[in-house]
DSSP file (Angstrom, degrees, kcal/mol; ACC not computed):
  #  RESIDUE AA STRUCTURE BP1 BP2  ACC     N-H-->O    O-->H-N    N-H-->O    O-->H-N    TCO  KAPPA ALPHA  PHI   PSI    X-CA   Y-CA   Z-CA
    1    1 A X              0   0    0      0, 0.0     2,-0.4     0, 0.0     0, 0.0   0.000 360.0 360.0 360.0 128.5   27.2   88.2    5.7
    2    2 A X        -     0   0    0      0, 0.0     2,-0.3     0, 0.0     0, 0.0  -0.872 360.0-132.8-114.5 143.5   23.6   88.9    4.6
    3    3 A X        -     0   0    0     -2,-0.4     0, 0.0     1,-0.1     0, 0.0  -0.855  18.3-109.8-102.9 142.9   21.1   86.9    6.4
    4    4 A X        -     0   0    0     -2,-0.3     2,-0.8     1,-0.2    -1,-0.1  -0.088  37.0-108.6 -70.4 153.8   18.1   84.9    4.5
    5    5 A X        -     0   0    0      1,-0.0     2,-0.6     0, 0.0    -1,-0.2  -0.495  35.2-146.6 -72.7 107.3   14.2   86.4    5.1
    6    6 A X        -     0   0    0     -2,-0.8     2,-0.3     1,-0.0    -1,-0.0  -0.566   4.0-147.6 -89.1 138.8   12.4   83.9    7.3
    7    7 A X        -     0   0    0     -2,-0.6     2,-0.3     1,-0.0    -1,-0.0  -0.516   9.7-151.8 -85.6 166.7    8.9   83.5    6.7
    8    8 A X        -     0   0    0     -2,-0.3     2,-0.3     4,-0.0     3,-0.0  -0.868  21.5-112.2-127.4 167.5    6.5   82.7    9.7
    9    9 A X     >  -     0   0    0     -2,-0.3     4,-2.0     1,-0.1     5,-0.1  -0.689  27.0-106.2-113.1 160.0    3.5   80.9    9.4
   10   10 A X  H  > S+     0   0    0     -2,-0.3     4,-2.1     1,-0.2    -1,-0.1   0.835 124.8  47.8 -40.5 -47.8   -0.1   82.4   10.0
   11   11 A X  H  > S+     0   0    0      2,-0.2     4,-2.5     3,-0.2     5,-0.3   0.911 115.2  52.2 -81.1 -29.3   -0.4   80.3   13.8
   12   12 A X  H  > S+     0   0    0      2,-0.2     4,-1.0     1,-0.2    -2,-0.2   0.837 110.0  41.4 -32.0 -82.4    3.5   81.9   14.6
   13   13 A X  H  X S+     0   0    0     -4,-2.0     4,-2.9     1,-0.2    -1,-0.2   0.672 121.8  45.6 -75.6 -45.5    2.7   85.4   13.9
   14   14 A X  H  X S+     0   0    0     -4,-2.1     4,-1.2     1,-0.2     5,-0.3   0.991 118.9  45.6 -65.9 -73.8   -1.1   84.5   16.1
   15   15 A X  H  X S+     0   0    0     -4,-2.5     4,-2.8     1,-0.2     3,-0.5   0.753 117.3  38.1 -17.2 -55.5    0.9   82.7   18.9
   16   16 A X  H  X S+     0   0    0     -4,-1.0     4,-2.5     1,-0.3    -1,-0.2   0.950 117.2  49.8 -80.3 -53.2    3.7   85.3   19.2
   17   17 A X  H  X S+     0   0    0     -4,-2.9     4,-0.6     2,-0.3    -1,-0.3   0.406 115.4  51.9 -59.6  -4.6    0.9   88.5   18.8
   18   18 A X  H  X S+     0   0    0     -4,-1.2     4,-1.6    -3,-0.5    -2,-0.2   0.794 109.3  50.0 -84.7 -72.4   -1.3   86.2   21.9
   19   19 A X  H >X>S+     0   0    0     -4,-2.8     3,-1.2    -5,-0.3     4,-0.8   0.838 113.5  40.2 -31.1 -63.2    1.7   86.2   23.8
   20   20 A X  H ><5S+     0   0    0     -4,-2.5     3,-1.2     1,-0.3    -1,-0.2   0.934 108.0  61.1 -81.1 -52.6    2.4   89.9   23.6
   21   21 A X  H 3<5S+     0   0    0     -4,-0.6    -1,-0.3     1,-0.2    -2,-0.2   0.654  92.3  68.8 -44.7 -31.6   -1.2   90.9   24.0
   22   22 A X  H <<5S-     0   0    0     -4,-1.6    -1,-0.2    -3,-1.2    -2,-0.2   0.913  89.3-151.5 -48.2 -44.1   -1.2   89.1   27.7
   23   23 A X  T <<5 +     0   0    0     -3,-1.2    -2,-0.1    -4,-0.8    -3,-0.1   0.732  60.3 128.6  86.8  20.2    1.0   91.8   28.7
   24   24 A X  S   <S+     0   0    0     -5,-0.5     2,-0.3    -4,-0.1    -4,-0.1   0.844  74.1  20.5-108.5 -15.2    2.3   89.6   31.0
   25   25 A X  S    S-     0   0    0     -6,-0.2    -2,-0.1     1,-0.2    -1,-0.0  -0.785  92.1 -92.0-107.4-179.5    6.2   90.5   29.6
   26   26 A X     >  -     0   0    0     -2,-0.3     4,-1.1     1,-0.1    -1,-0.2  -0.232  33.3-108.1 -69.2 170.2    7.5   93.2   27.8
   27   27 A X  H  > S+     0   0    0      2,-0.2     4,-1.6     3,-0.1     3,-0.1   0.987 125.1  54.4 -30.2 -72.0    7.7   93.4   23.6
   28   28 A X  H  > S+     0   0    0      1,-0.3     4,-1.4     2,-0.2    -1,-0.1   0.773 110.9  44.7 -19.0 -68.2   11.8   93.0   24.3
   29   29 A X  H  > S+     0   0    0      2,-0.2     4,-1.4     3,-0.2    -1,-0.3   0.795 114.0  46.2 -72.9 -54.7   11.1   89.8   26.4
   30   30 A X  H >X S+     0   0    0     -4,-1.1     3,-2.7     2,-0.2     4,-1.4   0.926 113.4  51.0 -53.1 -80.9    8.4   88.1   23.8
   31   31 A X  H >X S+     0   0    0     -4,-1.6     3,-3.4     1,-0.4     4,-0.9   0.604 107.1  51.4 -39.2-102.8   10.7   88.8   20.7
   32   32 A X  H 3< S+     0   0    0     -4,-1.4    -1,-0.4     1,-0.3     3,-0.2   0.373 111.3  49.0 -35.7 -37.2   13.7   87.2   22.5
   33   33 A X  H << S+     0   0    0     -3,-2.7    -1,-0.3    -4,-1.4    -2,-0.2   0.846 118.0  41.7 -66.5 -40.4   11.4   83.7   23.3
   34   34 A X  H << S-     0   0    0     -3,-3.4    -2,-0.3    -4,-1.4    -1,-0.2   0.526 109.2-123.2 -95.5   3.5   10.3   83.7   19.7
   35   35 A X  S  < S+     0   0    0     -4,-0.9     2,-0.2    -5,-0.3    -3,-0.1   0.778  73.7 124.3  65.2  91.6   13.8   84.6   18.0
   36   36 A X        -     0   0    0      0, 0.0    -1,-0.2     0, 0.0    -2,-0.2  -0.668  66.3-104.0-165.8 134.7   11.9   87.7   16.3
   37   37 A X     >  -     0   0    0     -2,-0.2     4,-0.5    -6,-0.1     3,-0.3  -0.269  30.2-117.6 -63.4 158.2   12.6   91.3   16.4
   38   38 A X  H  > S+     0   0    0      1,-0.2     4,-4.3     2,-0.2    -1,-0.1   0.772 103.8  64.1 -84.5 -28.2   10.5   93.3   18.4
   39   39 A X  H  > S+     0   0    0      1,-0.2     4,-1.1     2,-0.2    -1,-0.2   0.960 106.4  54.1 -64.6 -31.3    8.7   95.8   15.6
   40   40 A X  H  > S+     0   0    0     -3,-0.3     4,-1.2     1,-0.2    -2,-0.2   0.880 106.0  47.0 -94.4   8.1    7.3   92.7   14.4
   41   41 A X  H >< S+     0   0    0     -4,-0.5     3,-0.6     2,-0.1     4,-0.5   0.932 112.0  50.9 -56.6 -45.0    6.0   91.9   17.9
   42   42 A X  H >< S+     0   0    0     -4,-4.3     3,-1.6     1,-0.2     4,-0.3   0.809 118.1  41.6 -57.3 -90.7    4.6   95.4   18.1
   43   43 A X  H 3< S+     0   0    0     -4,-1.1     5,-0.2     1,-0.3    -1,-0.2   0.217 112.2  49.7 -62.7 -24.6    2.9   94.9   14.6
   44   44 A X  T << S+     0   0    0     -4,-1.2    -1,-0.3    -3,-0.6    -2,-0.2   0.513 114.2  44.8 -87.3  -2.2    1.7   91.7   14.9
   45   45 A X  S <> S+     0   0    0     -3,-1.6     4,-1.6    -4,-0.5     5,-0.2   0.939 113.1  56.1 -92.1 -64.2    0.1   92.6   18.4
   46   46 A X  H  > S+     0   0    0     -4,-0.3     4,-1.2     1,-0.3    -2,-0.2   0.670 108.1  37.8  13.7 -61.2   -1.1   95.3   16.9
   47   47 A X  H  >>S+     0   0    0      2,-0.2     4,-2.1    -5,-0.2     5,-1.1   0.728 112.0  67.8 -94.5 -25.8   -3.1   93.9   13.7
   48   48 A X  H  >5S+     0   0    0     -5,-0.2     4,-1.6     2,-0.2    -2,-0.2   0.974 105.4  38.5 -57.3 -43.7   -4.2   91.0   16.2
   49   49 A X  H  <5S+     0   0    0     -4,-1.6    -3,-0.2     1,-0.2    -1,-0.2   0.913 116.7  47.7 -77.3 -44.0   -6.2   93.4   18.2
   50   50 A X  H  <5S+     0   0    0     -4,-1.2    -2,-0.2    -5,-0.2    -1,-0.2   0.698 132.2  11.3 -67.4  -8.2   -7.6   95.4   15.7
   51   51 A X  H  <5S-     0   0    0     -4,-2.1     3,-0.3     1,-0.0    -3,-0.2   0.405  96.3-134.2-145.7  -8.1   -8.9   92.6   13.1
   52   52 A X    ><< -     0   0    0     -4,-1.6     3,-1.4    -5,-1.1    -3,-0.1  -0.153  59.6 -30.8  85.6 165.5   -8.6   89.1   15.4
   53   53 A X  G >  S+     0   0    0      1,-0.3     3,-3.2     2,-0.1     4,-0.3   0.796 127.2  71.6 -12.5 -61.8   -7.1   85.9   14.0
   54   54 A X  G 3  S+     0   0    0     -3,-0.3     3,-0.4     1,-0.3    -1,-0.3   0.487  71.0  82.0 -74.0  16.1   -8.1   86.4   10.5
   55   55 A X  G <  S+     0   0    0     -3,-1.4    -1,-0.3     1,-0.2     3,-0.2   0.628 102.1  41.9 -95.3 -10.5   -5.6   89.4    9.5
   56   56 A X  S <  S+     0   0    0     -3,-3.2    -1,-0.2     1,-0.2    -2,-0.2   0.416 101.3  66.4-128.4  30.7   -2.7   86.5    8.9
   57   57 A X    >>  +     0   0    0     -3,-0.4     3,-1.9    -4,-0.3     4,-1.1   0.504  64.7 114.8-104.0   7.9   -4.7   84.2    7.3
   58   58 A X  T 34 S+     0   0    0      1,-0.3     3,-0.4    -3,-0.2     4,-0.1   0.609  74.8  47.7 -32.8 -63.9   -5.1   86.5    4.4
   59   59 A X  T >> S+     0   0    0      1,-0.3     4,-2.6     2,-0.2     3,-0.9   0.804 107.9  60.1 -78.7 -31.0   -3.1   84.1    1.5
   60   60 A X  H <> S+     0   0    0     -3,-1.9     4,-1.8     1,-0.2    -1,-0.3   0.872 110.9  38.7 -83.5 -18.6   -5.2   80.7    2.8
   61   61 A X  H 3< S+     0   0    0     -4,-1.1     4,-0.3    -3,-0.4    -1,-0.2   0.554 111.3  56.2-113.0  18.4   -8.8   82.4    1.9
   62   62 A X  H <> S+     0   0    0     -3,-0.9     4,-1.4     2,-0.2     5,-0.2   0.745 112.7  45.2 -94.6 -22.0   -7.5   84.1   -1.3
   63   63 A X  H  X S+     0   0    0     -4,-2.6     4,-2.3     1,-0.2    -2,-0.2   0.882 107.5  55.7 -44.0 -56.3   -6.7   80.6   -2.0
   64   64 A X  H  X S+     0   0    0     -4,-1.8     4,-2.1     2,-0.2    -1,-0.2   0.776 112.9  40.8 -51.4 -38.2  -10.0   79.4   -0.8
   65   65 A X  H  > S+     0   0    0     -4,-0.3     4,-2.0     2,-0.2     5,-0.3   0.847 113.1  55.1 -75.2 -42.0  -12.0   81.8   -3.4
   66   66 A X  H  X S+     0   0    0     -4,-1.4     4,-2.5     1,-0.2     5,-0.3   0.935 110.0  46.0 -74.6 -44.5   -9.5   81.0   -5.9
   67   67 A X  H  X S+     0   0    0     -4,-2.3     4,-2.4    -5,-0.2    -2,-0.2   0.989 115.6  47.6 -51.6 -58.0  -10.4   77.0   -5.3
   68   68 A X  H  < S+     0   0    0     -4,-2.1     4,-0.4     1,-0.2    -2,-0.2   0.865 103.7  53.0 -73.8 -19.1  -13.9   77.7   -5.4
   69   69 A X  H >X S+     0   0    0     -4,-2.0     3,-2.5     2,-0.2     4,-1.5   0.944 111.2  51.9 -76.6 -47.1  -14.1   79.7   -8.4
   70   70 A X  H 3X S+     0   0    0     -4,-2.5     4,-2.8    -5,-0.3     3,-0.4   0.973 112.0  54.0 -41.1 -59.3  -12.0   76.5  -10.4
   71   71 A X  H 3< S+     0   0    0     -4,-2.4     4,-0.4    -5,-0.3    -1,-0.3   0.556 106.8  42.3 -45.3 -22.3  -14.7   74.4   -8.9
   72   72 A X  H <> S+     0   0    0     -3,-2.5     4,-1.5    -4,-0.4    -1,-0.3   0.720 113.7  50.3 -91.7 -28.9  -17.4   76.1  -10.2
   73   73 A X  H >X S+     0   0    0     -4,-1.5     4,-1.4    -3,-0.4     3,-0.6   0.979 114.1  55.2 -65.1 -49.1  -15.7   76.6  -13.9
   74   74 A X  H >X S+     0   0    0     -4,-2.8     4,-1.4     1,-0.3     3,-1.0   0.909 106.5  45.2 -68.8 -57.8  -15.2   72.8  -13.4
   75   75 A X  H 3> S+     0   0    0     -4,-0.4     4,-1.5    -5,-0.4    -1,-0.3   0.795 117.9  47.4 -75.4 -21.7  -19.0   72.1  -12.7
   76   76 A X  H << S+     0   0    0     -4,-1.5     4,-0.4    -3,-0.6    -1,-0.3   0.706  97.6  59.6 -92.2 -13.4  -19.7   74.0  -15.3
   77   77 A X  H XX S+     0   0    0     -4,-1.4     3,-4.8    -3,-1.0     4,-1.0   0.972 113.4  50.1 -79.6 -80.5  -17.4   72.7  -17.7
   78   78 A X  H >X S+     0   0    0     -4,-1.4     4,-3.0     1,-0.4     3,-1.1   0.793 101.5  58.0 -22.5 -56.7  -19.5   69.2  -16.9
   79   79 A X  H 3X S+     0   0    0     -4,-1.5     4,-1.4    -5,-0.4    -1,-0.4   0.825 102.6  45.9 -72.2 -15.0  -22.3   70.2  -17.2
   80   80 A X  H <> S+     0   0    0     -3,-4.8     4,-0.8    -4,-0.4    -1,-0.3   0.568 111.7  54.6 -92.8   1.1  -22.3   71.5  -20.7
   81   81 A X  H <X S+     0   0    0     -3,-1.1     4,-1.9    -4,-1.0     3,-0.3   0.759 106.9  53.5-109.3 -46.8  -20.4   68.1  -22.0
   82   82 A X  H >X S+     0   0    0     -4,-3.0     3,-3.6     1,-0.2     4,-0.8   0.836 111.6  47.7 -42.7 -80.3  -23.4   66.0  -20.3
   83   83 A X  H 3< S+     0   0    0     -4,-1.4    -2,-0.2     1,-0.3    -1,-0.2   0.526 110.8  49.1  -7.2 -67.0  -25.2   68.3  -22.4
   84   84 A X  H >X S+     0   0    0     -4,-0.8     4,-2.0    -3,-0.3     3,-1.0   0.752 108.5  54.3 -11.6 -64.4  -23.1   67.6  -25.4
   85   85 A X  H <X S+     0   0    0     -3,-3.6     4,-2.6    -4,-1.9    -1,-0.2   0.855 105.0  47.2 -86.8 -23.7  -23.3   64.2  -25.1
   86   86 A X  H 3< S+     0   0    0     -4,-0.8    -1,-0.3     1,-0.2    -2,-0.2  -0.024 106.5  58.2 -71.1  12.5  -26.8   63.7  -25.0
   87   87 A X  H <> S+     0   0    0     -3,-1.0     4,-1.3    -5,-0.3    -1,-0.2   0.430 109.5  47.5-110.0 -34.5  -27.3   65.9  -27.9
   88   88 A X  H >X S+     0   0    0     -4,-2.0     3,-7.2     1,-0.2     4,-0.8   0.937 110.9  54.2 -54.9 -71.5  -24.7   63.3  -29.9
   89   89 A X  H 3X S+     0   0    0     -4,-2.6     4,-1.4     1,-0.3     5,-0.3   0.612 110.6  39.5 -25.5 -49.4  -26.7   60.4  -28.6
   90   90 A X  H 3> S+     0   0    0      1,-0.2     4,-1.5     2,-0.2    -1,-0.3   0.799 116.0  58.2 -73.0 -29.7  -30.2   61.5  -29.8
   91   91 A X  H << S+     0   0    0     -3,-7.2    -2,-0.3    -4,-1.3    -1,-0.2   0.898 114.3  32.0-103.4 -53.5  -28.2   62.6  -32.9
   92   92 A X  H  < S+     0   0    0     -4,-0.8    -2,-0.2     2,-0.2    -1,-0.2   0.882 124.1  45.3 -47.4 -64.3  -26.6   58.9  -33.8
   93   93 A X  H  <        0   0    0     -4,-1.4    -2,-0.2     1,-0.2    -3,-0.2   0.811 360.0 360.0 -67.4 -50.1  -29.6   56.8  -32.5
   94   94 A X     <        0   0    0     -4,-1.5    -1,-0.2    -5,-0.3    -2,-0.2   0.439 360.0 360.0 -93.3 360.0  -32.4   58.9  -34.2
């Protein structure tokens, strides 16, 4: 019986990697309260101290870049059909 991959979300993986950083149980002893094996407690404690919070938020601010770059295409898109249209206008009228 093969079991499905669960994914955890960004504040899990920061909870669990808080928890294990306290020191205040063992790896063994975290993992078994979060139902998660203990190499990814190690790893997630692990990237927690070396880069903070932001090492598992990774996907939400390539999202964020990816948002702002639409937004800009978008503003830009606008602006050249104002443009556009107020080139018709003079062009009909005059």
């Amino acid at each position: 019986m093969t079991q499905k991959r669960r994914r955890h979300s960004a504040t899990f993986k920061f909870k669990v990697a808080l928890a294990a950083a306290k020191e205040t149980s063992t790896l063994n002893e975290v993992a078994s309260e979060f139902n998660v094996h203990p190499n990814l407690v190690r790893d997630w404690k692990q990237a927690l101290l070396e880069e903070g919070p932001q090492v598992f938020t990774t996907s939400t601010a390539r999202q964020q870049r990816e948002q702002e770059a639409r937004q800009a295409q978008l503003y830009e898109q606008i602006g050249r059909l104002q443009m556009e249209l107020e080139w018709l206008k003079k062009k009909v009228t005059g």
